[in-house]
C-alpha positions as CSV (number, residue, x, y, z in Angstrom):
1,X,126.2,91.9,116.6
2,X,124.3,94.7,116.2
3,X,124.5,98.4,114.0
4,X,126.6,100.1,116.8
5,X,129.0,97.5,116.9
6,X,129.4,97.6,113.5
7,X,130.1,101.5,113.4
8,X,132.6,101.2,115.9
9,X,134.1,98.7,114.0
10,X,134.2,100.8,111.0
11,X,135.3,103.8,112.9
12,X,138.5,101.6,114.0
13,X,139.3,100.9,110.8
14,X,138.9,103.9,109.1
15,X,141.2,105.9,112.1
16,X,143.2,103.1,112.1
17,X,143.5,102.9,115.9
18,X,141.3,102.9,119.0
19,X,142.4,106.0,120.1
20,X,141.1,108.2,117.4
21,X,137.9,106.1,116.7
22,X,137.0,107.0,120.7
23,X,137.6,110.2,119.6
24,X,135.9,110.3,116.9
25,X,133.0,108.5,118.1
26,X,133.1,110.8,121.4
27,X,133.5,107.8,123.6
28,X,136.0,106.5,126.0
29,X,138.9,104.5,124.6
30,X,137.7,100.9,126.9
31,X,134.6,101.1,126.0
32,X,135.6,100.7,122.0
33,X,138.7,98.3,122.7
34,X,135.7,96.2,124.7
35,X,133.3,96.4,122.4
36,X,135.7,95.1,119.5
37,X,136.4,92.1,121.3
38,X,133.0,91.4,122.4
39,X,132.0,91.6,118.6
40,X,135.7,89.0,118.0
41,X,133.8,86.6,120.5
42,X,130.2,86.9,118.9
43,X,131.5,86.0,115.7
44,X,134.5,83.5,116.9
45,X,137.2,85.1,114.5
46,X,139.7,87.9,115.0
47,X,138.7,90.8,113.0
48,X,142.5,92.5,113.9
49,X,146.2,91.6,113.8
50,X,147.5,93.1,117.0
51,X,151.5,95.1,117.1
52,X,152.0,96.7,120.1
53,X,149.0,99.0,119.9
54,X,148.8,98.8,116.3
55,X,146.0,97.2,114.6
56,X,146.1,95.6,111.5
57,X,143.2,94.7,109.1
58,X,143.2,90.6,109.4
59,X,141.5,88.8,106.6
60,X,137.8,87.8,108.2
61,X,137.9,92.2,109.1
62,X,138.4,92.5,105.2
63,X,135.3,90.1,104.6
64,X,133.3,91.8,107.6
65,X,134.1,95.7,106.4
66,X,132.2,95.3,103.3
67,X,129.2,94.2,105.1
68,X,129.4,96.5,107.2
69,X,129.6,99.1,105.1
70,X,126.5,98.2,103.0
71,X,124.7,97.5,106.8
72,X,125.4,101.3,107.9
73,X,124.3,102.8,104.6
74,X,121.1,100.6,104.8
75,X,120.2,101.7,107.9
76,X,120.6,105.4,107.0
77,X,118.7,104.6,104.1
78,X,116.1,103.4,106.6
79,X,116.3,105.9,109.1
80,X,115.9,108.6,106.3
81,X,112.7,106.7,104.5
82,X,110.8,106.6,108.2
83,X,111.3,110.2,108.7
84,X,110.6,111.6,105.4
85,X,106.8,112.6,104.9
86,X,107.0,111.9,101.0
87,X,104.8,109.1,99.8
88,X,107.3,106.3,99.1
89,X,107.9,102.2,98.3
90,X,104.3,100.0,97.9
91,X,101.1,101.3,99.1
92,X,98.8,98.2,99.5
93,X,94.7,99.3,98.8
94,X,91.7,97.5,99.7
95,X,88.4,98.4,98.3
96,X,85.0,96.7,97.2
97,X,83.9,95.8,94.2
98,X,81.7,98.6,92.7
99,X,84.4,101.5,94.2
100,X,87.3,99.7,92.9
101,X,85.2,99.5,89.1
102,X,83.7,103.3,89.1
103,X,85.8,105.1,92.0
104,X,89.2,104.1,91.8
105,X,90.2,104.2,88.4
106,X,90.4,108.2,88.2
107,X,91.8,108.4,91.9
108,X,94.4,106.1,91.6
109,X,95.3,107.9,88.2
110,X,95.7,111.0,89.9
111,X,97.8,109.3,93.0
112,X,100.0,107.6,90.5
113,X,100.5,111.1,88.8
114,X,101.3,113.4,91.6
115,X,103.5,110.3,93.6
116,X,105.2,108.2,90.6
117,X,107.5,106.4,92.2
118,X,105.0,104.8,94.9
119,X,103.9,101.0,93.8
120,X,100.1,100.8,93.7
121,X,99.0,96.8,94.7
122,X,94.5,96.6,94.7
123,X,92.5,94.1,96.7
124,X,88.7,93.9,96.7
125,X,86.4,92.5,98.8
126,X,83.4,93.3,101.3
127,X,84.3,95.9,104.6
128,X,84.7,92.9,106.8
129,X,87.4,90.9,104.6
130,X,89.4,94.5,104.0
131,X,89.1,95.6,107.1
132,X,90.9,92.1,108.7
133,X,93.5,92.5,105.9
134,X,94.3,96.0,107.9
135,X,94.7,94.9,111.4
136,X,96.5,91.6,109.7
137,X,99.0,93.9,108.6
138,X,98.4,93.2,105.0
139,X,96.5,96.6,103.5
140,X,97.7,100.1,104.3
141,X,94.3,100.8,103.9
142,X,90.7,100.3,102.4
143,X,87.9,102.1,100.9
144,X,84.4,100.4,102.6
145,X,81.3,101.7,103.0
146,X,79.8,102.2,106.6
147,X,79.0,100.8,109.0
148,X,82.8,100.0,110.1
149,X,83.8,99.8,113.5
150,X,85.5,102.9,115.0
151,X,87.4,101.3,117.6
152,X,90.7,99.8,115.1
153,X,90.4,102.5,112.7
154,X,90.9,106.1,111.5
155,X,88.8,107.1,108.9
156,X,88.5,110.1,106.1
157,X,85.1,111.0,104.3
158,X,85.8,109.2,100.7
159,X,82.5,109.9,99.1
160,X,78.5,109.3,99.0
161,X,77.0,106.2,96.7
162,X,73.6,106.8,95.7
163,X,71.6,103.5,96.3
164,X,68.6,102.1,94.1
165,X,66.8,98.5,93.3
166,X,67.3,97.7,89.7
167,X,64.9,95.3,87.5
168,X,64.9,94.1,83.8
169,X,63.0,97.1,81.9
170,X,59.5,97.6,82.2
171,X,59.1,96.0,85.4
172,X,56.4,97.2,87.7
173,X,57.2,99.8,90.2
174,X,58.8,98.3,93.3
175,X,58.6,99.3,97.2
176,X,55.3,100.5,96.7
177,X,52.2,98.4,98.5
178,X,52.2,94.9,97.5
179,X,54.1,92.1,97.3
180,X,57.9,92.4,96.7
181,X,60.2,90.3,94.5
182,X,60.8,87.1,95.1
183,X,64.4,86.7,94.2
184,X,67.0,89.0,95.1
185,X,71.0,88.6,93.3
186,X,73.6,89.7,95.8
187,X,77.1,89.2,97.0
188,X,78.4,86.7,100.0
189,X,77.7,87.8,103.3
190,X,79.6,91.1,104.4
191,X,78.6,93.2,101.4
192,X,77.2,96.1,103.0
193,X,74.7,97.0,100.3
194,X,73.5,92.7,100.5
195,X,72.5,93.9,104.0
196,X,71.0,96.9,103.1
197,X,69.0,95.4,100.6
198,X,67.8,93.1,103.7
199,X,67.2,95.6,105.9
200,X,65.1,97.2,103.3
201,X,62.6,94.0,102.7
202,X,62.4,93.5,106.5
203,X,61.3,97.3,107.1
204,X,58.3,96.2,104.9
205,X,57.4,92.9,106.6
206,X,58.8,90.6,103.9
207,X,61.4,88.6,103.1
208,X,63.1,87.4,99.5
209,X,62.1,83.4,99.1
210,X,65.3,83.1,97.2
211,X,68.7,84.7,97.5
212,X,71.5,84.1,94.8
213,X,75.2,85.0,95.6
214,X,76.9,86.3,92.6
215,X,80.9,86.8,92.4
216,X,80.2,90.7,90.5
217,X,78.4,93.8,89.8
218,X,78.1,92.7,85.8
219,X,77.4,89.1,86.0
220,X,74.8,90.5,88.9
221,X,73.5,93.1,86.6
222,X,73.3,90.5,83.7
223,X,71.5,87.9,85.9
224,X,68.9,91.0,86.4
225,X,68.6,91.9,82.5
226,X,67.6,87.9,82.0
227,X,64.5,88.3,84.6
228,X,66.3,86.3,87.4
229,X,65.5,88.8,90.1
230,X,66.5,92.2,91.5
231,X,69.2,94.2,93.3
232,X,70.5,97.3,95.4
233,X,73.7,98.6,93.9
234,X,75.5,102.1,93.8
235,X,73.6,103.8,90.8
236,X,77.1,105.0,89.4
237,X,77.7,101.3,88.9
238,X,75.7,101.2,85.8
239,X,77.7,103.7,84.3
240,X,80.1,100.5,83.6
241,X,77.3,98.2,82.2
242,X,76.8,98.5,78.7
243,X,73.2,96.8,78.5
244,X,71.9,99.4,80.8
245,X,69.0,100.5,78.7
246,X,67.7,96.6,79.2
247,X,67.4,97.8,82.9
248,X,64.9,100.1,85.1
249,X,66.0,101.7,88.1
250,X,63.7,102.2,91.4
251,X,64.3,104.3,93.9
252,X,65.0,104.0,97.6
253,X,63.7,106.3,100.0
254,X,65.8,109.6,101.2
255,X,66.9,107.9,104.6
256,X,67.7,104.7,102.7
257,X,69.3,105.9,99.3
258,X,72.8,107.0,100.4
259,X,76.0,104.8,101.4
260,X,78.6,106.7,102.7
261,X,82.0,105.5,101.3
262,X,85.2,105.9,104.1
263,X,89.1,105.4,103.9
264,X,90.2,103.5,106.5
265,X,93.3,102.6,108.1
266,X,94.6,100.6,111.9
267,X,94.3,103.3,114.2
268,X,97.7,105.0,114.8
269,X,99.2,103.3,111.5
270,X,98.8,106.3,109.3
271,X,101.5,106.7,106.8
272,X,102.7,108.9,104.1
273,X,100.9,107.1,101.4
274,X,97.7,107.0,103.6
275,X,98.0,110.9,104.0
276,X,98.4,111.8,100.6
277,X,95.1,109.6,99.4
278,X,93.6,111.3,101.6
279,X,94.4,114.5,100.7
280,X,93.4,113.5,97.2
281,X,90.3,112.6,98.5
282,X,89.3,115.8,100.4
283,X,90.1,117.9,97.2
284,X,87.8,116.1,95.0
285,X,85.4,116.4,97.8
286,X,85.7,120.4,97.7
287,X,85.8,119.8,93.7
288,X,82.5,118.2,94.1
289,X,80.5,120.5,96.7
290,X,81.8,124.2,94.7
């Protein structure tokens, strides 16, 4: 059983003979006679009472109309929802931690305002975790930081992240010559900035002697204010702290300061909802450069 069978079976009814349902349906009067029976023998009941070459509505065709009826408006429904380029139904967002705090609450305001009818569901969670969530089918998309891979994805420009170290207050200035600081509070594995802040101690011949993974950006930040080590986070993210006077901020140098934030989504997957983020996106982008 299947939709066309269905709406020839409808179109029977509603004519109230083979004849003008072929008609109707601009097909050839065997081809609907066979295709009623061959939907009779799918579903082992007679749908009709046959009189001569009348056809009357038999009892299981009552019970079937009805679904059919909700069936055919469904798919219409359908139909009309995959063509329409209106944002519409749930939009499922990935993003990390420190977007998803500063970033997301003003763009996701503005999304919700312009589309009100689309159903926002969040995620966090490093590049790697997000990005596997897309291709798994269960994110529309993601905001990550770069490096991502360009082979499953399409990406838009999002926005740059200004990177520095931060220390409890007063600490000595840090990247300069000398030894660097033993302990360094980061996420798991697969937070880009964790591998940044790496990358940065192996440019200068050294290694942290102690790494400790922390499930946030406050309880990180907090860790840092008590003299437990240091960190590389998005500067905007201490906008969100409120002991951020109890911290000192160092700064990175110009080829290793900036993270550039991307929207991605599976490559040829684009949707409505995906379009109109990103067109969100690209005017606060303008916004920001005028």
């Amino acid at each position: 059983m299947d939709l066309s069978d269905l709406l020839i079976f409808s179109a029977v009814v509603r004519e109230g003979s083979v004849t003008r349902a072929a008609e109707r349906l601009n097909r050839v009067q065997s081809n609907v006679t066979t295709r009623i029976r061959q939907l009779e023998e799918d579903l082992s009941v007679a749908l009709f009472i046959r009189e001569g070459k009348r056809l009357h509505l038999a009892p299981a065709g009552q019970v079937l109309l009805a679904y059919a009826d909700r069936l055919l408006v469904l798919a219409d429904e359908a139909r009309e929802a995959v063509q329409d380029p209106k944002p519409r139904g749930t939009f499922r967002i990935g993003s990390m931690e420190s977007t998803a705090a500063v970033r997301l609450p003003g763009l996701l305001s503005e999304f919700h305002r312009r589309y009100p009818g689309v159903t926002l569901e969040l995620r966090t969670g490093n590049p790697q975790v997000l990005g596997s969530a897309i291709l798994a089918g269960d994110l529309d998309a993601a905001l990550v930081a770069e490096p991502i891979a360009d082979a499953p994805f399409e990406k838009t420009f999002a926005f740059d992240e200004e990177l520095v170290i931060v220390a409890p207050a007063n600490h000595p200035p840090i990247g300069k010559k000398g030894n660097l600081p033993r302990t360094v509070l980061v996420f798991e594995h697969g937070c880009p900035h964790r591998k940044r802040l790496e990358d940065w101690y192996a440019s200068r011949h050294q290694m942290p002697e102690r790494t400790i993974e922390l499930a946030s950006y406050h309880a990180i930040l907090g860790c840092v204010v008590a003299g437990m080590g240091v960190s590389m986070i998005p500067k905007s993210v201490l906008t969100t702290f409120p002991e951020r006077r109890r911290l000192s901020t160092h700064q990175l140098g110009p080829t290793e300061n900036c993270a550039q934030t991307v929207l991605i989504w599976r490559k040829g997957a684009g949707s409505a909802n995906v379009r109109a983020l990103g067109e969100i996106l690209r005017g606060k982008a303008t916004t920001a450069y005028r």
